[in-house]
C-alpha positions as CSV (number, residue, x, y, z in Angstrom):
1,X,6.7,75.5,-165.0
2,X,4.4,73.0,-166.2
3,X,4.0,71.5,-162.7
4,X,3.4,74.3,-160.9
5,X,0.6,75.7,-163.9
6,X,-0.8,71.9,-162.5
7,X,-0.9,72.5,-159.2
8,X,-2.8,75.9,-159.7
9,X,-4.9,74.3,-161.9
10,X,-6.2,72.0,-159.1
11,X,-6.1,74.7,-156.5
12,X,-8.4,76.2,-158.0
13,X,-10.9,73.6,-158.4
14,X,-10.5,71.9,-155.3
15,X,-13.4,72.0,-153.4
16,X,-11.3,70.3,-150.6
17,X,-9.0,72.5,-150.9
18,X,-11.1,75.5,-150.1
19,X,-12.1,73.1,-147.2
20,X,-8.9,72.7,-145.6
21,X,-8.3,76.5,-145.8
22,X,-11.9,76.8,-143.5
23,X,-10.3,74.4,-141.3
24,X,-7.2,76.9,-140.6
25,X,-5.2,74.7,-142.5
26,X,-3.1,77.6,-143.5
27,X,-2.0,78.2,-140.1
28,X,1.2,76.7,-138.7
29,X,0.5,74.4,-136.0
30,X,4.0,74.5,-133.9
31,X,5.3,78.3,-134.8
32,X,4.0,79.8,-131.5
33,X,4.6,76.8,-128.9
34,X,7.9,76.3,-130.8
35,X,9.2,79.5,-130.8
36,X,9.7,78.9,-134.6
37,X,9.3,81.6,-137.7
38,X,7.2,79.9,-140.3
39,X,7.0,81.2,-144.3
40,X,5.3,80.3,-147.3
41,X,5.4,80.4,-151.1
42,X,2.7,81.4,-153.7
43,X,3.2,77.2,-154.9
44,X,2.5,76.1,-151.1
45,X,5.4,75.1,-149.6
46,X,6.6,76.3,-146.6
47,X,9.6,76.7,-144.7
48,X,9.9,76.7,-140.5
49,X,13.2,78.0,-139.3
50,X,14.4,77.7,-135.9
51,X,18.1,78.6,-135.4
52,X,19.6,78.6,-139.0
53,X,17.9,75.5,-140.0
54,X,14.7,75.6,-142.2
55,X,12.0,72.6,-142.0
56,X,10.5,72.1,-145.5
57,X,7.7,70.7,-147.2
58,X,3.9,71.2,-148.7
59,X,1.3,73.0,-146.8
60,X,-2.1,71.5,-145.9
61,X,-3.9,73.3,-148.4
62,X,-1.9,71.8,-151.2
63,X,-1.9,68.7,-150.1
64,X,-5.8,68.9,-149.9
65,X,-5.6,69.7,-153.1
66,X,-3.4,67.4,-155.0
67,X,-5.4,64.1,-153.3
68,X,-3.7,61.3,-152.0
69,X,0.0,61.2,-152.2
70,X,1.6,57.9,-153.6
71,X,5.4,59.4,-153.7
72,X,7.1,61.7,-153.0
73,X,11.1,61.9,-153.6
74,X,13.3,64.0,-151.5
75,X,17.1,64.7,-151.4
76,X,20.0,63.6,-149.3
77,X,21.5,64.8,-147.0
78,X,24.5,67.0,-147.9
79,X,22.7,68.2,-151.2
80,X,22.8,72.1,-151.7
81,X,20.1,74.3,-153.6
82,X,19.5,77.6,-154.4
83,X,16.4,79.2,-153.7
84,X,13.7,78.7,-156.3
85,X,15.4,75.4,-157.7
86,X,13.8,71.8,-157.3
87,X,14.4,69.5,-155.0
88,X,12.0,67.0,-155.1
89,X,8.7,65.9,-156.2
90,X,5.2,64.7,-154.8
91,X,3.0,62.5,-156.5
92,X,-0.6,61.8,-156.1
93,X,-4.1,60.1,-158.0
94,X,-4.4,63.5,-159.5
95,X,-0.7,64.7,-160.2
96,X,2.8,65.1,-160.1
97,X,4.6,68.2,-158.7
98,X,7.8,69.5,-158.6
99,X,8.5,70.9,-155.0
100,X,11.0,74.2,-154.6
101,X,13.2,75.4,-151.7
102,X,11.8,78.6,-150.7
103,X,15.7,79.4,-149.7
104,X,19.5,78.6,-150.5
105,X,21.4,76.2,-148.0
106,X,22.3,72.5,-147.5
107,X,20.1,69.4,-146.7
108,X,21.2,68.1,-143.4
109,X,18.3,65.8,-143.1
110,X,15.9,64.6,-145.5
111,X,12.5,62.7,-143.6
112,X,12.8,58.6,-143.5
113,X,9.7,58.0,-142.3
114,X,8.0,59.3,-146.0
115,X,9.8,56.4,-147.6
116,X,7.6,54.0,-145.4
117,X,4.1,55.9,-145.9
118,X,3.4,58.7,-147.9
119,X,-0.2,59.1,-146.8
120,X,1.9,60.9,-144.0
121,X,1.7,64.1,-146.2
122,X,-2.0,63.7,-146.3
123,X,-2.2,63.5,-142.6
124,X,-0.3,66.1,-141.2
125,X,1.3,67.8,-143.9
126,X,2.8,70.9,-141.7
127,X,3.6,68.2,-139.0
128,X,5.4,65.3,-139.3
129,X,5.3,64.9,-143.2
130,X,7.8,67.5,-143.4
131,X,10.3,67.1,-146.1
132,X,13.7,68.0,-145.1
133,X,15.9,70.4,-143.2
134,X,17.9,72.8,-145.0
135,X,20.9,75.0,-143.2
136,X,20.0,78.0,-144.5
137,X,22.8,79.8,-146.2
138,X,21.2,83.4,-146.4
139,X,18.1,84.4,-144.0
140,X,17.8,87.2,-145.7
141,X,15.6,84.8,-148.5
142,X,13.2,84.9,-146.0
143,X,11.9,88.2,-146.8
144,X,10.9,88.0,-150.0
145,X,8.5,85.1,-148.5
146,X,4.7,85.3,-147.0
147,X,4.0,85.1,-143.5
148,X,0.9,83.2,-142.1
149,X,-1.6,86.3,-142.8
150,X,-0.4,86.7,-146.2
151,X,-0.2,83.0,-147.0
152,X,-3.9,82.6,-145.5
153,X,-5.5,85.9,-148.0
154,X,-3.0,84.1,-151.0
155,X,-5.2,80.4,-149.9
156,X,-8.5,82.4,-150.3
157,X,-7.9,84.7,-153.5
158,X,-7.1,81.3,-154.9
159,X,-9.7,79.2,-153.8
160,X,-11.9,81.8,-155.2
């Protein structure tokens, strides 16, 4: 709870934040050219799912927000949540959040290449700084999640 008052806190005041979401940052990069669905959460993570599996991690307007990321902890593989629980954690100059699966299932890969440089999340935070992939165990979760034109007014009323 108190992370996620934390991160709102610095939503809100992020002036680069607001920048990133004039960029487009809200918008999912691969969704159309992949064929993936892509979701979000009111605390900025989203989840792309192609084929049962859901690819995890912050968007580009949080990470915009928190600053530059010095850590970030993910699970392994073969670790199950529930949707809404905690998985991991980022970590930046500013501060430290708790990240949440946006749905239930299983890790069956968390991202190595985080480990070795976590200013990935600052570079392409929808990309290739992905967190890890979850087999989802109920796709119906996904509904009660935004899409990309609900996620992007949710980026503005904040910002605001």
């Amino acid at each position: 709870m108190a992370s996620t008052l934390a991160m709102r806190s610095l939503l809100r005041a992020a002036p680069v934040a607001r920048s990133a979401l004039s960029r487009g940052a809200a918008s999912p990069k691969f969704a159309m050219s992949r064929y993936m669905s892509t979701y979000f959460t009111p605390a900025h993570e989203y989840v792309k799912v192609e084929d049962g599996v859901g690819t995890i991690g912050i968007t580009d307007f949080a990470q915009a927000a928190l600053g530059d990321i010095v850590y970030v902890d993910v699970p392994e593989e073969g670790d199950e949540f529930e949707k809404g629980e905690s998985f991991g954690s980022v970590e930046s100059v500013k501060a430290a959040s708790d990240v949440y699966v946006p749905v239930s299932g299983e890790v069956v890969e968390s991202n190595e290449s985080l480990a070795d440089d976590f200013s990935l999340v600052n570079k392409d935070a929808e990309g290739a700084a992905w967190f890890i992939k979850l087999k989802l165990s109920d796709e119906s979760e996904l509904g009660d999640l935004m899409d990309e034109v609900a996620y992007k007014a949710h980026c503005e009323a904040e910002a605001h």
